[in-house]
N, C-alpha and C positions, 0 to 999 in steps of 0.2 A: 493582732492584725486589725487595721480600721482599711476600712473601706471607701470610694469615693464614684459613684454612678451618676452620668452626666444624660440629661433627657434635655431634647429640642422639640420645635414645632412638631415633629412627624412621630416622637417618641424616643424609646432609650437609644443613646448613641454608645452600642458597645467599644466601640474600637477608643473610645474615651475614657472609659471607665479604668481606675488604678485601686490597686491595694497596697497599705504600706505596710511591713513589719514594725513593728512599735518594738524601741531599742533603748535600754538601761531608765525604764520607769517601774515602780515599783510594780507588782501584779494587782488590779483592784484599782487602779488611779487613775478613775476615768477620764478626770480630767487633765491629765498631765499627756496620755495620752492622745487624748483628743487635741491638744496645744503644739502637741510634735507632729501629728496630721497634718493639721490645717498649715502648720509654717511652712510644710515641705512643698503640700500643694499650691501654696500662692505663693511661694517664694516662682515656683516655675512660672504662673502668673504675671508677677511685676515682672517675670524678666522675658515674658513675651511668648514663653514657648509653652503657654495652654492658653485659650480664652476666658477672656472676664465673662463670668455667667452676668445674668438678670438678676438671677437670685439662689443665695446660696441656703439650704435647708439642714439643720442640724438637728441628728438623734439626741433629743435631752430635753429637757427643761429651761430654768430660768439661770440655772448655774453654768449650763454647756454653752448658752447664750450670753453669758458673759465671755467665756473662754475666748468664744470665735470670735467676739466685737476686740479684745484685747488685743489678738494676733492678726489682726485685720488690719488695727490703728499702729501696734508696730512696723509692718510692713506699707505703711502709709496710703493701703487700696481705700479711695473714700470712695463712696457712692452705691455700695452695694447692699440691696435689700439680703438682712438676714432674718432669717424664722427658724428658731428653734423648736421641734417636733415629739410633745411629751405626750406618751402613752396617759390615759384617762384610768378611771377608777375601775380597777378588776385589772387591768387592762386588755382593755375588753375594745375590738377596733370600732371607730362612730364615735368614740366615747374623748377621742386624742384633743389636748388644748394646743393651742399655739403661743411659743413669747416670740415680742417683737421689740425693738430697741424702744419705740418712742409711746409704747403703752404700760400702765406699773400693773396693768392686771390681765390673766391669761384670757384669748381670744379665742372661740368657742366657735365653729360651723355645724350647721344644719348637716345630720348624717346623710342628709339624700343630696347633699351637694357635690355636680360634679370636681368642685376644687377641691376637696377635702378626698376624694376614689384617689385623683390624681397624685394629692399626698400620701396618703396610704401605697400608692404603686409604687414612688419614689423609694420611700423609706422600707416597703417589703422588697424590693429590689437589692437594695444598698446591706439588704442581713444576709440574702441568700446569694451574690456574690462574696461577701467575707464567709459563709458559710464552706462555701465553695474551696475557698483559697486555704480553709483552716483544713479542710478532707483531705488536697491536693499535697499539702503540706503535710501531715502523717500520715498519706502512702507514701511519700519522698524519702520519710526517715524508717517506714518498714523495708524499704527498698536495700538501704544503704548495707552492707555487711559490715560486723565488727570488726573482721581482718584488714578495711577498707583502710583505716588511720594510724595504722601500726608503723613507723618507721623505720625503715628499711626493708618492710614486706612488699613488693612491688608484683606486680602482676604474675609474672613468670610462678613467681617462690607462693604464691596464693595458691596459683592452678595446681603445683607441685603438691601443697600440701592440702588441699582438697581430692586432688587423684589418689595420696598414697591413703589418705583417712577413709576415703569414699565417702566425705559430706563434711558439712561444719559440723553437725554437732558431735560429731567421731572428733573431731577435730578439737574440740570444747573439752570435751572428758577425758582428752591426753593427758601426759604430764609431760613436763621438761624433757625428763629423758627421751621420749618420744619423739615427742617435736623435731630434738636437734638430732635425731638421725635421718631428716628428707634433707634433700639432696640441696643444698644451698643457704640451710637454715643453720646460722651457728648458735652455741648453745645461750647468748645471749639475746640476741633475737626469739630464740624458741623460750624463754621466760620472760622477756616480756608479750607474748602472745597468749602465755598460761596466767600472764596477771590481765591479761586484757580480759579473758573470760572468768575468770576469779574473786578479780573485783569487782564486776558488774552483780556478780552471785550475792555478793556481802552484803 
């Protein structure tokens, strides 16, 4: 999941802020997912339905700051100041450099600078919303029941065999035979509800 927290004059504008799912990049690729961010979010950009920032801010170095200049120049948005936002040595906050397109060496601010607090709120922001999104996202899937994706188990024939079990995991430690004696459940449905908890065991 990448993240994207939008701050104006007055401060963070939540009802701005997006999280994307990152879909078929490898796991660890940082940059590949930070490439399928950025395109989605300027893609809505050039086509009118977000606003051009001032300046857009990227968690990374000098390699994430290529990424975005890439995906920028594809999508043909010129004029936008970028700054890439790399964690400093330990990384340790006061201590973060900054890359910018038109300098070959990282740009350093005084830690008692208000622009650099301002940086640090942007970029502590932009982790604890994706923090957020990642928690919300695995209670979603503690939530979900395994009887939930079975085909042809539908609600009715769920509650049935949850009444007759009295619980899932009565329900888990059945066998076939079992199963296909509630009330609607034929014996082929009722094995594959005994491999749905079976193979998850393996």
């Amino acid at each position: 999941m990448a993240s994207c927290v939008v701050f104006g004059a007055d401060g963070p504008l939540k009802s701005d802020y997006r999280r994307f799912n990152i879909d078929d990049v490898t796991a660890g690729d940082d940059y590949a997912a930070l490439r399928q961010a950025l395109s989605r979010r300027y893609a809505r950009v050039k086509a009118g339905e977000a606003p051009l920032p001032d300046v857009v801010f990227i968690d990374g170095g000098r390699g994430q700051l290529s990424q975005a200049k890439d995906v920028l120049q594809e999508l043909q948005l010129e004029g936008l100041r970028i700054v890439a936002v790399a964690k400093g040595e330990g990384r340790r906050p006061g201590r973060e450099s900054l890359y910018i397109p038109e300098r070959n060496t990282p740009l350093a601010i005084r830690t008692d600078s208000p622009a650099l607090h301002l940086i640090q709120q942007i970029r502590d922001e932009a982790h604890r919303f994706a923090i957020a999104g990642h928690r919300a996202q695995r209670q979603k899937r503690r939530k979900v029941s395994p009887l939930e994706n079975i085909a042809g188990l539908g609600p009715k024939r769920r509650r049935n065999l949850l009444s007759q079990f009295g619980g899932l995991q009565a329900v888990a430690r059945a066998g076939v035979d079992d199963l296909a004696r509630v009330k609607g459940i034929s014996r082929r449905l009722a094995t594959s509800i005994y491999e749905r908890f079976h193979s998850d065991q393996a």
